[in-house]
C-alpha positions in Angstrom: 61.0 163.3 141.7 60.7 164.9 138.1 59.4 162.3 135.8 61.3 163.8 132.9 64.5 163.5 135.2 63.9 159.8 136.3 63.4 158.8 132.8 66.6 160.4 131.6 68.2 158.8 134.5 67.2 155.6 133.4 68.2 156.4 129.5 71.9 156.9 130.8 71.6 153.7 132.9 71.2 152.0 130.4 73.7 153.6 128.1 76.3 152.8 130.6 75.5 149.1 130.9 75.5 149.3 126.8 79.0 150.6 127.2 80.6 148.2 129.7 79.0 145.3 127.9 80.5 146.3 124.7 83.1 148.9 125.0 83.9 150.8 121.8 87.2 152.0 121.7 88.0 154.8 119.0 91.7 153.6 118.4 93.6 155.0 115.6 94.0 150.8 114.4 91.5 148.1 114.0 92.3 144.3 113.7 91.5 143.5 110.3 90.8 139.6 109.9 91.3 137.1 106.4 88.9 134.2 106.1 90.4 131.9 103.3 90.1 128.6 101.9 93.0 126.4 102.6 93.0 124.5 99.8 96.7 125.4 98.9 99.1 126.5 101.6 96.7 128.5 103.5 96.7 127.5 106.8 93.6 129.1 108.0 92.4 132.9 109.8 95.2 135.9 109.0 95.4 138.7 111.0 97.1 142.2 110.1 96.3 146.2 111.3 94.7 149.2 109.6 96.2 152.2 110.7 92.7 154.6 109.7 94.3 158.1 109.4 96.6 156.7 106.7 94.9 153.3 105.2 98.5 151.3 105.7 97.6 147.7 106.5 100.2 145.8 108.6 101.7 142.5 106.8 99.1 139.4 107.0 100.1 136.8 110.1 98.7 133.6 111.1 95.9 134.2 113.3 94.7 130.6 114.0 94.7 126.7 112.1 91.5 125.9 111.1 90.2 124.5 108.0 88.3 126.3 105.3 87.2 129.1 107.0 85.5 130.8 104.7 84.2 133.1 106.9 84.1 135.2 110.1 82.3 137.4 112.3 83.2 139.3 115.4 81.1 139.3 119.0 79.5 143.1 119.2 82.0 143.1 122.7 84.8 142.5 120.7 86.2 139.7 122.4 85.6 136.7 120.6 85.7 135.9 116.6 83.7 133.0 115.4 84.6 130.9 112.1 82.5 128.6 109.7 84.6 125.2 108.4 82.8 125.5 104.8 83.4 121.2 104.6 81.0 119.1 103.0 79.8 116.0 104.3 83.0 114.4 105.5 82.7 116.1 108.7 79.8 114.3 111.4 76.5 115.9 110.4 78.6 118.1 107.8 80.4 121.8 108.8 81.6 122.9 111.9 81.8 126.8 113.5 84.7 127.5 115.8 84.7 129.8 118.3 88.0 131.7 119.2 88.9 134.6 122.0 90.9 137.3 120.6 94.3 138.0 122.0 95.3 141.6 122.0 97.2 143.9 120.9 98.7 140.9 118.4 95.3 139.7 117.6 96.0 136.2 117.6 92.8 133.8 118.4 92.6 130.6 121.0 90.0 127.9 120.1 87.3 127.7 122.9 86.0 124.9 121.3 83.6 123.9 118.2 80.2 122.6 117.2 78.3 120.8 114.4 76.2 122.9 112.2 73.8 120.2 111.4 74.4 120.9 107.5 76.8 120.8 104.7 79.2 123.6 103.8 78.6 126.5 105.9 79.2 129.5 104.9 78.2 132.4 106.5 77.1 133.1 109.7 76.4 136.2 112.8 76.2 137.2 116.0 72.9 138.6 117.5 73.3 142.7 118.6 72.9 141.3 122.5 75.8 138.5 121.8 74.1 135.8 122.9 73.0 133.8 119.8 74.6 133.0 116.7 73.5 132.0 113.2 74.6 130.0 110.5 73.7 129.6 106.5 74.4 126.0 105.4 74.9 126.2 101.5 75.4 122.6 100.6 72.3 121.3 102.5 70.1 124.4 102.6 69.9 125.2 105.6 69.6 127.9 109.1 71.0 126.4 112.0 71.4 129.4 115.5 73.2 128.4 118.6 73.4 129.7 122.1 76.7 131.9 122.9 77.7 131.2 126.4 79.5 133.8 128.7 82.8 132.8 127.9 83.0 133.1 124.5 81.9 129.1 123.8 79.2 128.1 121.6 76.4 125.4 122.8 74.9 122.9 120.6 72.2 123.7 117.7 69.2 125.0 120.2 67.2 126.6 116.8 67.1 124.8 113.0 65.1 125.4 109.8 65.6 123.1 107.1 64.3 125.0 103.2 62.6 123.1 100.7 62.1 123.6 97.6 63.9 124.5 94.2 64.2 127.3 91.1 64.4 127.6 87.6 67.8 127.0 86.8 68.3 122.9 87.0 71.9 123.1 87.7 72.2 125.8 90.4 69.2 125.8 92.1 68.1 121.9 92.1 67.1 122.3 96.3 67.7 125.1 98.7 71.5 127.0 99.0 71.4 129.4 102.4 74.1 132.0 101.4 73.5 134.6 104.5 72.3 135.4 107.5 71.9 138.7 108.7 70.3 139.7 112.0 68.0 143.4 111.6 68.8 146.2 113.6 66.4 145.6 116.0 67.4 142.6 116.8 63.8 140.4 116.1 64.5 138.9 112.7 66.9 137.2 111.0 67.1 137.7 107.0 68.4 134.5 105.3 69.4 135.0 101.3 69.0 131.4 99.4 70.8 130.7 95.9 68.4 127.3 95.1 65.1 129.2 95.9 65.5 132.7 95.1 64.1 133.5 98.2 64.9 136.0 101.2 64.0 134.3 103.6 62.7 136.1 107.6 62.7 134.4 110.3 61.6 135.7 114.0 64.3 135.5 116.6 64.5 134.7 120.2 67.9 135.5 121.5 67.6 134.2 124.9 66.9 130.4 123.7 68.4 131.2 120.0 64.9 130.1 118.6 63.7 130.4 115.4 60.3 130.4 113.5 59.2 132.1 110.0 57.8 135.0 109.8 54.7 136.0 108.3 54.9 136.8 105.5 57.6 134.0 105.3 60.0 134.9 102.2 59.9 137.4 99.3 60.6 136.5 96.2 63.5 138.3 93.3 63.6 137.7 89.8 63.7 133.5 89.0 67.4 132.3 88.8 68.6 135.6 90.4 70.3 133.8 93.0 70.2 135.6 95.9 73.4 135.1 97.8 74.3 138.3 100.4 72.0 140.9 102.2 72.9 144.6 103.2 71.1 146.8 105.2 70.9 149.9 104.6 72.5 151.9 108.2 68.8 153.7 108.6 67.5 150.6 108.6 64.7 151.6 105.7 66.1 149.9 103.0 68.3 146.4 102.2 69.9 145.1 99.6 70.6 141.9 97.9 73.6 140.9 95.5 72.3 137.9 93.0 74.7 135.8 92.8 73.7 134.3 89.0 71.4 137.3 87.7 74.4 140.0 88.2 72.3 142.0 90.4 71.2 144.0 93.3 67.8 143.5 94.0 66.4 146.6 96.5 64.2 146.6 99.3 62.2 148.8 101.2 62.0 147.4 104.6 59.3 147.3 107.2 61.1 146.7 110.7 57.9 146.2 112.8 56.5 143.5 110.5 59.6 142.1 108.8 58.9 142.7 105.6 60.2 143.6 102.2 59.1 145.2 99.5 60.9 145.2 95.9 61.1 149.1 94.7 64.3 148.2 91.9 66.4 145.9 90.3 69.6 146.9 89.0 73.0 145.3 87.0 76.4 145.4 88.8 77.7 145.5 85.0 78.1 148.7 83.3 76.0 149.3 80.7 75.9 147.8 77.6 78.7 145.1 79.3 78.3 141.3 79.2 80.9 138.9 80.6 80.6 135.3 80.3 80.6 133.2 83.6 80.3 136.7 85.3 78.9 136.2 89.1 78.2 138.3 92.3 79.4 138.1 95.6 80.2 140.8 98.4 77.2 143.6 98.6 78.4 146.4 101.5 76.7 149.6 102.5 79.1 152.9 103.5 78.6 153.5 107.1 77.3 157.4 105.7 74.9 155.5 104.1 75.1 157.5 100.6 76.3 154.2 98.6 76.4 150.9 98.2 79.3 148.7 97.3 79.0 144.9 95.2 81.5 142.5 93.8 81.7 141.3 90.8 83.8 137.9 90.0 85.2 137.5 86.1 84.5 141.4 85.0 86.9 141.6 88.0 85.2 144.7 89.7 83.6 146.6 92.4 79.7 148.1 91.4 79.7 151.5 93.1 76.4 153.0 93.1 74.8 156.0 94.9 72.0 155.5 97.6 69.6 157.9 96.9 66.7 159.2 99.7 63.8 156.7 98.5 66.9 154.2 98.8 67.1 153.7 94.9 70.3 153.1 93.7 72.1 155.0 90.7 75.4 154.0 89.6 78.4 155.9 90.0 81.5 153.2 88.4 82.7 150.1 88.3 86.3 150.1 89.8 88.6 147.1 89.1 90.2 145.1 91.9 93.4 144.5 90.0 92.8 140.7 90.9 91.0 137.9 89.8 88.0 137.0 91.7 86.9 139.3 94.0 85.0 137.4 96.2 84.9 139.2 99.4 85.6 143.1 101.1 84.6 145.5 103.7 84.6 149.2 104.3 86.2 150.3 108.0 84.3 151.7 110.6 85.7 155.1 109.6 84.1 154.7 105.7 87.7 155.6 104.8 88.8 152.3 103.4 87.9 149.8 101.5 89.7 146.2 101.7 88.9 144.2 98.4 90.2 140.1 98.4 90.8 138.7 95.4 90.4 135.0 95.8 91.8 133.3 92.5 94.8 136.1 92.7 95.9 135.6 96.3 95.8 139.8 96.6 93.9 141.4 99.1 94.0 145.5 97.4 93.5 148.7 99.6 91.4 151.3 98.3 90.5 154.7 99.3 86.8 156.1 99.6 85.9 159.3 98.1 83.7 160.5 101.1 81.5 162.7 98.2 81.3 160.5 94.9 81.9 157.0 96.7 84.6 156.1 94.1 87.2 154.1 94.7 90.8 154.8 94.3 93.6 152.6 95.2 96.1 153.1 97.6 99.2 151.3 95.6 99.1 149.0 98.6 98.4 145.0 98.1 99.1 142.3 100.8 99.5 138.9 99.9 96.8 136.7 101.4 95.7 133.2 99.6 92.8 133.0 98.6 90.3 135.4 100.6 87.0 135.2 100.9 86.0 137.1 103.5 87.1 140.3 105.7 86.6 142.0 108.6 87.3 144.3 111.5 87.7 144.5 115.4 88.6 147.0 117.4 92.3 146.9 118.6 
């Protein structure tokens, strides 16, 4: 047999496996889910629909009860949603993440049941691109704990852990370690963990079959002292990342070396406009469009979205800063299409739809707001 025809054979082999495992459906609606803190009268994970031609978003419902969940991410077969409990040390061994099935077409989740995250105040975490391990940032104790994902859905106990030492500049803020992310690279060896208390990006290799972890070498880079780096972005061709410093106001960016998991400074940019100061200003959210021309970061108390302009050598320029028309804006997403733009506004209890100029990147908003308490995160699944 023709070589060239055997291994194309085998290319759409595997394509098709790809595709059963994690079927992509190209639906006109996604699932669009609220992680809040329930700290008032929120009781937990909302659930409402994009429609993507238009950018209407369905009223908010009660998706599931569960404290705190600050927030979520969704299994790459689209069938299960997993939740941090961002709780302190009251809980045994601190946090907890909960995993859920997703019920469709309403969306609705079902516990499958919950584990310990071996820290304090979770609050972030990921699924690996084969869906079988999971990661979680502990920001109260520092920490990166990953855990097996079982067929069903369920979670196993903590099977990888790293515990960060250490401390920065600022006394208050960054007295011992904060984990604020974990993001797994394309590829699907590394694991890039942002911490507040160090100022560190932090790699780690990854072993998905045994959810293992061990640092990489070299082990952490470095961004300017009491930056606080809180979440990562990469950039869709996988050259680039970005962080968003949580205290320095700032989006440190990266070149990035996917063999050797590595990163390499090449700019350091405001989210302010220029000229701008705020008092008690602070970052949160950093997105990249799925076009990959421009990159998106929140800014909470100057109340606004940094907008900037990816350019080939993956430098950023900036294009605006559009306001949220809320207080707080402490997390958003971009649909799948790069149409939308879903901005919560934690402190104002208004989650504010925007639409995506698909040649500037500026934002524009769609007159539509849906009442969710206090957001913190959001994200999509496939209907």
């Amino acid at each position: 047999m023709n070589p060239m025809h055997l291994e194309r054979r085998t290319f759409l082999t595997l394509v098709a496996a790809a595709s059963a495992a994690f079927p992509q459906k190209s639906s006109g609606q996604k699932l669009v889910y609220f992680g809040t803190y329930t700290r008032k009268t929120s009781k937990g994970i909302y659930v409402a629909k994009l429609d993507t031609a238009t950018g209407k978003v369905s009223e908010p419902e009660l998706a599931a009860e569960v404290a705190n969940p600050s927030f979520v991410t969704i299994h790459p077969n689209q069938k299960y949603l997993y939740a941090v409990s961002e709780m302190g040390g009251g809980a045994p061994g601190g946090g907890t993440v909960t995993a859920f099935s997703i019920e469709r077409p309403s969306g609705k989740l079902t516990k499958l049941n919950a584990v310990a995250t071996k820290g304090t105040s979770p609050c972030h975490l990921n699924v690996d691109k084969t869906g079988r391990t999971l990661v979680v940032a502990n920001y109260g104790s520092g920490s990166v704990a990953a855990f097996p994902v079982k067929a069903d859905g369920s979670l196993g106990e903590a099977a990888g852990f790293i515990q960060h030492q250490g401390s920065s500049v600022d006394k208050r803020r960054q007295a011992g370690p904060h984990a604020h992310s974990v993001n797994y690279s394309a590829n699907n060896k590394y694991v890039i963990a942002a911490d507040l208390g160090l100022d560190e990006v932090l790699v780690y290799k990854v072993d998905p079959a045994t959810a293992g972890l061990t640092a990489n070498n070299p082990p952490f880079t470095k961004v300017k002292a009491g930056g606080g780096p809180r979440h990562f972005a990469f950039h869709p061709k996988g050259k680039y990342a970005y962080v968003i410093n949580e205290m320095g106001q700032a989006v440190t960016a990266f070149a990035w070396d996917a063999n050797k998991g590595t990163l390499k400074e090449i700019q350091h940019i405001s989210t302010l406009p220029d000229g701008v100061t705020v008092a008690n200003n602070t970052c949160a959210e950093v997105v990249a469009h799925p076009s990959g021309k421009f990159l998106y970061g929140s800014n909470r108390g100057h109340n606004s979205i940094a907008v900037y302009s990816i350019g080939q050598d993956g430098k950023l320029t900036r294009v605006e800063n559009a306001p949220t028309l809320g207080e707080i804006p402490r997390g958003f997403t971009i649909d799948p299409s790069g149409k939308w733009l879903l901005a919560g506004n934690q402190n104002s209890d208004n989650v504010v739809i925007f639409s995506i100029d698909q040649g500037t990147g500026k934002l524009t908003p769609t007159g539509q707001q849906l009442k969710v308490e206090a957001t913190v995160c959001v994200r999509f699944a496939n209907l």
